[in-house]
ZADO-1210 file (C-alpha; in nm, 4 decimals, padded with zeros to 6 digits):
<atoms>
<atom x="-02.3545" y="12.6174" z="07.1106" code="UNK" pos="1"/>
<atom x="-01.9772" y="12.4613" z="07.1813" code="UNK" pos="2"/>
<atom x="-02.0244" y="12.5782" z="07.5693" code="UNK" pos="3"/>
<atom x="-02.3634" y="12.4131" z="07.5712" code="UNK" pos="4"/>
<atom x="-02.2517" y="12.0743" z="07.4224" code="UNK" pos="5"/>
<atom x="-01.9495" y="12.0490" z="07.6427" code="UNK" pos="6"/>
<atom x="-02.2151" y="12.1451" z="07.9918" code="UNK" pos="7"/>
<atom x="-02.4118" y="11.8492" z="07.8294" code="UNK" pos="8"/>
<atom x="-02.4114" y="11.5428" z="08.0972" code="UNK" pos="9"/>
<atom x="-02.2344" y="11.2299" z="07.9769" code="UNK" pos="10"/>
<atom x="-02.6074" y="11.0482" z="08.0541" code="UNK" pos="11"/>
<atom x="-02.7994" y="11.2869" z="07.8500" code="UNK" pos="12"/>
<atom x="-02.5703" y="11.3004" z="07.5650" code="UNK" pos="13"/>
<atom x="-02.5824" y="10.9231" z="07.5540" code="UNK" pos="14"/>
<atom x="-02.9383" y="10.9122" z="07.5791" code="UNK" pos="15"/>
<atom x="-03.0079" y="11.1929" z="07.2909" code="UNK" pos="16"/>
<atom x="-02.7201" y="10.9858" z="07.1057" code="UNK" pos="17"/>
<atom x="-02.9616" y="10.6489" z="07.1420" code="UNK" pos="18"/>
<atom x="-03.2509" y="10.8348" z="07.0236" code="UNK" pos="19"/>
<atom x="-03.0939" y="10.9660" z="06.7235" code="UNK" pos="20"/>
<atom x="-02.9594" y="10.6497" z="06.6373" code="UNK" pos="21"/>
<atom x="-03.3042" y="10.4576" z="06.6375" code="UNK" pos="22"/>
<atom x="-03.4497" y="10.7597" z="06.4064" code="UNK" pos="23"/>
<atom x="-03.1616" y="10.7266" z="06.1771" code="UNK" pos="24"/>
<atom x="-03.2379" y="10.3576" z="06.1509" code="UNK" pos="25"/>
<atom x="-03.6006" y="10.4096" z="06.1315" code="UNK" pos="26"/>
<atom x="-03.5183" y="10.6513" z="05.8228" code="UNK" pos="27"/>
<atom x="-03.2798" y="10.4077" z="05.6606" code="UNK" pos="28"/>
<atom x="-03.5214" y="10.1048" z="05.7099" code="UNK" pos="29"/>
<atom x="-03.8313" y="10.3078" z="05.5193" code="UNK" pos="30"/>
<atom x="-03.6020" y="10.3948" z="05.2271" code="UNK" pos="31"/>
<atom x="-03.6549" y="10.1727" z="04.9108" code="UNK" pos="32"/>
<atom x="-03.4690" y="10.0879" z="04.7168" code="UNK" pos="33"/>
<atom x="-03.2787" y="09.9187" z="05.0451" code="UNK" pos="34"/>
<atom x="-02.9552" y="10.1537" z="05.1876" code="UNK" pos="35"/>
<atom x="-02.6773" y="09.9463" z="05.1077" code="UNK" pos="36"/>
<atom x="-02.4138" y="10.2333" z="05.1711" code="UNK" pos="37"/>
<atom x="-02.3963" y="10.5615" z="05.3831" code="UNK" pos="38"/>
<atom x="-02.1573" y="10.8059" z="05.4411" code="UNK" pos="39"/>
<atom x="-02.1172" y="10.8901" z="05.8046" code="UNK" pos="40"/>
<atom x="-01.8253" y="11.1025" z="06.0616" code="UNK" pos="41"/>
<atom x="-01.7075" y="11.0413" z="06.3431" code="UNK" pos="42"/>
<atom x="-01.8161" y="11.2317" z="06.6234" code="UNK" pos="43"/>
<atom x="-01.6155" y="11.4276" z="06.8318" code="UNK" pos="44"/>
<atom x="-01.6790" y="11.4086" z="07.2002" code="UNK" pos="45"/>
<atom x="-01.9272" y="11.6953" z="07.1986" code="UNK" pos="46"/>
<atom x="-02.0900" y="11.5639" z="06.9248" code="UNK" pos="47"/>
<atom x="-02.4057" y="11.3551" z="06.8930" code="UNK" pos="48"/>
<atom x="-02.2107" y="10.9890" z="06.9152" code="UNK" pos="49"/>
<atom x="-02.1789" y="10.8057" z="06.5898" code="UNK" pos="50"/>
<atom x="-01.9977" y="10.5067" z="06.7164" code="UNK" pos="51"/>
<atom x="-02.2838" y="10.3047" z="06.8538" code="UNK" pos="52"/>
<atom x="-02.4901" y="10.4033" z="06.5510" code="UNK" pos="53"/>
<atom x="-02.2235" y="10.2796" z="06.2976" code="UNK" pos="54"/>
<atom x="-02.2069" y="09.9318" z="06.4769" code="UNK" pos="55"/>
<atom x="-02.5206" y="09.9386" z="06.4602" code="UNK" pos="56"/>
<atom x="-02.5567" y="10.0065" z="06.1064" code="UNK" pos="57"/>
<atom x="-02.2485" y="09.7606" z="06.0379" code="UNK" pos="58"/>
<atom x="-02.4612" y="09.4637" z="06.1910" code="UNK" pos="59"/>
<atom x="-02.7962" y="09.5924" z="05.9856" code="UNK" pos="60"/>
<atom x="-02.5897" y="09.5203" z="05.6390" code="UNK" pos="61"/>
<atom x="-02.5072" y="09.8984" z="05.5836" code="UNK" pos="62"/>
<atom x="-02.1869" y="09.9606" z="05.4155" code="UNK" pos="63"/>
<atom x="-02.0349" y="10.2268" z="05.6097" code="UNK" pos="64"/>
<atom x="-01.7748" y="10.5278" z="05.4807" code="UNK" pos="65"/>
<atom x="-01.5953" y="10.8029" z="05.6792" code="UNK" pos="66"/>
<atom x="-01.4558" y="11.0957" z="05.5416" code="UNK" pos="67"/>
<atom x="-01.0882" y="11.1938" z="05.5130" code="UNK" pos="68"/>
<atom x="-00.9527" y="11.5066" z="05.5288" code="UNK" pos="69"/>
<atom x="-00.7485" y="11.6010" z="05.2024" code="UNK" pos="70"/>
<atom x="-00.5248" y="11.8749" z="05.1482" code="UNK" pos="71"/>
<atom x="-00.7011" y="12.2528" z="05.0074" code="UNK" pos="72"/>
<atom x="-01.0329" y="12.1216" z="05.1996" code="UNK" pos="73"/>
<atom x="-01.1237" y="11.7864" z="05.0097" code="UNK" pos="74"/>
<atom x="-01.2747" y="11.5193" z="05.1243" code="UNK" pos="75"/>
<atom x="-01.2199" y="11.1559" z="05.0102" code="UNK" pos="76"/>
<atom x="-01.3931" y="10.8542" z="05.1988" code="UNK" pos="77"/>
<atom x="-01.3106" y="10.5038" z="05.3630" code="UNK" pos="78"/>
<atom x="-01.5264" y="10.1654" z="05.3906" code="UNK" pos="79"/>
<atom x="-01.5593" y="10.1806" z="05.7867" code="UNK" pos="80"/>
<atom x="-01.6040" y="09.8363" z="05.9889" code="UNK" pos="81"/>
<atom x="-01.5695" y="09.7643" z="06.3712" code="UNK" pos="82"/>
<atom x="-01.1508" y="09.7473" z="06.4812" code="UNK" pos="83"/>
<atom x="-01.0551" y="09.9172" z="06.1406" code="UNK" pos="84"/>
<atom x="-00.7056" y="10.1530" z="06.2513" code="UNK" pos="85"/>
<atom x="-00.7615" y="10.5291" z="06.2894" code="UNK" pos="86"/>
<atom x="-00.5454" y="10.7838" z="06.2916" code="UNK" pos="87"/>
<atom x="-00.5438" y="11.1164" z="06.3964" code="UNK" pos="88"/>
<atom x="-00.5782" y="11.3477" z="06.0761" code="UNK" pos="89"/>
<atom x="-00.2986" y="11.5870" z="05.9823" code="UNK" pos="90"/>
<atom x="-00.5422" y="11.8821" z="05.8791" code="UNK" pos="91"/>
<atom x="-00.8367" y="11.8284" z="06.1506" code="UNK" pos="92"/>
<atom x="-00.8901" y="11.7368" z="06.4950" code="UNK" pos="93"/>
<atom x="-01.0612" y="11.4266" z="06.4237" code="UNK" pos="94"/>
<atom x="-00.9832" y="11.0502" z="06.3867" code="UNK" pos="95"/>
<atom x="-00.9235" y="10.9117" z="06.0365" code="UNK" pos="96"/>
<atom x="-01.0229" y="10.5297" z="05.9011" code="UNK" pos="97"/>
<atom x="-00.7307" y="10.4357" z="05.7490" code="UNK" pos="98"/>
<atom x="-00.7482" y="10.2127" z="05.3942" code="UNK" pos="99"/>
<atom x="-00.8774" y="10.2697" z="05.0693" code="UNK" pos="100"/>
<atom x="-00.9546" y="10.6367" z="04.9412" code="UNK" pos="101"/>
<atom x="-01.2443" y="10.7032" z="04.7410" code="UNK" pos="102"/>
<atom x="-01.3977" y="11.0517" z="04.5314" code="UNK" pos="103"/>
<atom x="-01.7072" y="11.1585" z="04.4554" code="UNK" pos="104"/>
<atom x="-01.7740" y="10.8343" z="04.2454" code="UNK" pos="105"/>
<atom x="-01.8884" y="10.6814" z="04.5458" code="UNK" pos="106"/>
<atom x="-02.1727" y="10.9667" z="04.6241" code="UNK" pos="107"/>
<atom x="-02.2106" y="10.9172" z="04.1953" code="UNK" pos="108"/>
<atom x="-02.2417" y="10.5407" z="04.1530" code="UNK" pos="109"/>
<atom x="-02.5767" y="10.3560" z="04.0918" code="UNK" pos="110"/>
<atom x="-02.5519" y="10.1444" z="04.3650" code="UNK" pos="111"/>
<atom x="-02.3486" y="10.4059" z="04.6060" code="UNK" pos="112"/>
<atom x="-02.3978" y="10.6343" z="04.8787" code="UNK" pos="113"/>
<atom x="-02.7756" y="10.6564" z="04.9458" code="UNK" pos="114"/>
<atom x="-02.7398" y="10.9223" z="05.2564" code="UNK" pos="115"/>
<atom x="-02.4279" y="11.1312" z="05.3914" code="UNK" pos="116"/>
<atom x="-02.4918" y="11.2953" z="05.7412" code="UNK" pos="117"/>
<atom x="-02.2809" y="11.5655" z="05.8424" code="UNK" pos="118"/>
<atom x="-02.1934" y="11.7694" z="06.1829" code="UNK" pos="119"/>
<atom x="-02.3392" y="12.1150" z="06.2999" code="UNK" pos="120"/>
<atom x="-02.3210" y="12.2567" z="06.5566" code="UNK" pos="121"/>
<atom x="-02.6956" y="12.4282" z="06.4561" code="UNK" pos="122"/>
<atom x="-02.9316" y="12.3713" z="06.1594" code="UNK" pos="123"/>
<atom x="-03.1607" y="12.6164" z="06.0880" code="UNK" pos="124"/>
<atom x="-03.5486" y="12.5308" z="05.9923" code="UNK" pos="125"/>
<atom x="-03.4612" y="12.6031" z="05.6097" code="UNK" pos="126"/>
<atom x="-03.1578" y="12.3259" z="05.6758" code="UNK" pos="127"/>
<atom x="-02.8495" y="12.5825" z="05.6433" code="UNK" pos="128"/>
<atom x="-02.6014" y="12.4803" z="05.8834" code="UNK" pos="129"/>
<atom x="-02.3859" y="12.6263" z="06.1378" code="UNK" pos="130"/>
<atom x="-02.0308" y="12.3637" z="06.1135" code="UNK" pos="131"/>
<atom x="-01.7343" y="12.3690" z="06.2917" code="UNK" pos="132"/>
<atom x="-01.5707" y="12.6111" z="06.0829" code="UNK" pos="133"/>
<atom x="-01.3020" y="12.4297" z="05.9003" code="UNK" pos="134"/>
<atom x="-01.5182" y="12.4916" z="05.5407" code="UNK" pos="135"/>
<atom x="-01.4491" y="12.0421" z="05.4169" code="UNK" pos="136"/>
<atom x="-01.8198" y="11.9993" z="05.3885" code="UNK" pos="137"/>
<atom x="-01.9044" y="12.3257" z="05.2032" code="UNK" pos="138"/>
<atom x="-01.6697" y="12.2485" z="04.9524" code="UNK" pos="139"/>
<atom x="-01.7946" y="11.8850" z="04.9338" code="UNK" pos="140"/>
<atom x="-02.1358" y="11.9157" z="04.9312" code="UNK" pos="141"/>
<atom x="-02.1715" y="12.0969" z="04.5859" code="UNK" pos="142"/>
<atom x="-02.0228" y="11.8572" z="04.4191" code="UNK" pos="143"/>
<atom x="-02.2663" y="11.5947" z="04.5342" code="UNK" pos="144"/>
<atom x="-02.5666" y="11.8076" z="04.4673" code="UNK" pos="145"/>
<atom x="-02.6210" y="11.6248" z="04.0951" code="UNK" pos="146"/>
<atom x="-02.6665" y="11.3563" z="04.3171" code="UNK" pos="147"/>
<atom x="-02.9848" y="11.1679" z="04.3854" code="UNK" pos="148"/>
<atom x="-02.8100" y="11.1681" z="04.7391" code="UNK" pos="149"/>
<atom x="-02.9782" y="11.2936" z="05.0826" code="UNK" pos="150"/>
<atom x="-02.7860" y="11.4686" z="05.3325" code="UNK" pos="151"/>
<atom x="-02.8724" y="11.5227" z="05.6522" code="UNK" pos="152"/>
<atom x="-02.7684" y="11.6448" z="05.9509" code="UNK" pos="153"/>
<atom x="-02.7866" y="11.5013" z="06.3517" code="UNK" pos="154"/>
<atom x="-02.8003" y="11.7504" z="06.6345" code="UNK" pos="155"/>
<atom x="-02.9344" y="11.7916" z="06.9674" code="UNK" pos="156"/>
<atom x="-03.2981" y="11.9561" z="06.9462" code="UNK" pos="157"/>
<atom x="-03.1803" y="12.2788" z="07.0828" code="UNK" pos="158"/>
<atom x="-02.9483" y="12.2746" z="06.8165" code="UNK" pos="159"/>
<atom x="-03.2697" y="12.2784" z="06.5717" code="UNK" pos="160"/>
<atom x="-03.3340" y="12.6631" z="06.5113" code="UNK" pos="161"/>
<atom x="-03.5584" y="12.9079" z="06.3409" code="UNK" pos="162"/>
<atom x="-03.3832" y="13.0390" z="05.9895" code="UNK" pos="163"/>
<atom x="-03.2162" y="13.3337" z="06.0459" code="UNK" pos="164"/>
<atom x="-03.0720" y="13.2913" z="06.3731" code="UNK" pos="165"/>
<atom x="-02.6877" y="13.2941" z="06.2225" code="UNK" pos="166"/>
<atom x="-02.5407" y="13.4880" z="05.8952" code="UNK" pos="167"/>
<atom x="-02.5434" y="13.2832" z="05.6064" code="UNK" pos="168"/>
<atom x="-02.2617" y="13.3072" z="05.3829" code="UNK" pos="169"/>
<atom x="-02.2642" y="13.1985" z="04.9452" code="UNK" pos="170"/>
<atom x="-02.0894" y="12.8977" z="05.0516" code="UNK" pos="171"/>
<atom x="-02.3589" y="12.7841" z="05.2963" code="UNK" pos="172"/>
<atom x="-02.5674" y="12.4409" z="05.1117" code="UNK" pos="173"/>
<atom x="-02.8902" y="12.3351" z="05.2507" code="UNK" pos="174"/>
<atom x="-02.9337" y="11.9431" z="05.4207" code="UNK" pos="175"/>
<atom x="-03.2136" y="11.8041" z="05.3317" code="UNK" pos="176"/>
<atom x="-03.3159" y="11.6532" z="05.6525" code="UNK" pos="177"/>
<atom x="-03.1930" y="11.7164" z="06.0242" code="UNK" pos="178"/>
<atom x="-03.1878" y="11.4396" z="06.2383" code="UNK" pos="179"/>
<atom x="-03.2955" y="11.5301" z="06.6889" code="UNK" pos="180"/>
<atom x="-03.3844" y="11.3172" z="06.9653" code="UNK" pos="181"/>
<atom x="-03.7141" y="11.4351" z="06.8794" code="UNK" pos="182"/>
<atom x="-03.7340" y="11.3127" z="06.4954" code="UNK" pos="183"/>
<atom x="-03.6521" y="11.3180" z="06.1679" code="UNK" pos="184"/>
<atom x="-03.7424" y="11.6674" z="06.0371" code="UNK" pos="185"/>
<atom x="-03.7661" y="11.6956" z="05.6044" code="UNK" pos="186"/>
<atom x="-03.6593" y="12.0515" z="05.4886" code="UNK" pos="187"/>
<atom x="-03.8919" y="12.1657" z="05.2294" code="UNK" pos="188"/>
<atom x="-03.7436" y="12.3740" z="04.9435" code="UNK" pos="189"/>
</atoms>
């Protein structure tokens, strides 16, 4: 999957990037009550691009939050807006929002997170993913799942699969939704 995202041509990735993005929105838009807040990442070069999609979501009204990585695996989140400083994080090779920390109150609160959507590499058709391997959003996602709270996932459509094409492991949490060029596909339980 990693050698087939990095073969990927700049113009397709952008183009599958667009696409997601306008599903995403689509899915937001349909949701009532109204998405006032999201949890979001952002991408790595590979990755489907998040960084049109959260301007995009900035200008729509949509509170934005990025994860941070934490020390033993946590994850704690940051209101995102356009020209806010990130840094590279200590424990991952990603870039950090810098600012105000939130928990798991944010994914809790009445008026909070609505939808968090996570990287894969691969989600299967029963919504287990295949991540980059660094185990933040296994630990995280249990202690959201009290939560009224979707989470979904945006890959490339090859990156869809049939269930059972990777080893599953008891840490392993199903996304309720996976997010392709091609649509916005529910996983039923």
């Amino acid at each position: 999957m990693r050698e087939a995202r990095k073969n990927l041509p700049d113009t397709v990735r952008t183009e599958r990037a667009g696409q997601i993005s306008t599903h995403v929105r689509e899915y937001l838009a349909a949701l009532t009550p109204v998405v006032r807040s999201v949890a979001l990442y952002n991408s790595q070069p590979d990755e489907p691009d998040t960084e049109t999609l959260m301007r995009q979501l900035f200008d729509d009204g949509i509170n934005i939050y990025l994860p941070v990585c934490e020390p033993e695996y946590q994850l704690s989140w940051v209101r995102w807006e356009p020209g806010i400083e990130l840094e590279r994080s200590p424990r991952a090779p990603v870039m950090e929002p810098v600012g105000q920390r939130f928990g798991v109150e944010l994914f809790e609160a009445e008026d909070g997170i609505s939808t968090l959507f996570i990287p894969a590499l691969s989600i299967d058709s029963n919504g287990y993913r295949l991540g980059q391997g660094g185990g933040y959003y296994d630990r995280f996602l249990p202690r959201i799942a009290h939560t009224p709270v979707q989470v979904a996932a945006m890959v490339f459509d090859e990156e869809f699969v049939p269930a059972g094409s990777y080893e599953l492991n008891e840490y392993d949490t199903a996304v309720d939704l996976v997010i392709t060029p091609a649509g916005v596909h529910h996983i039923i339980d």
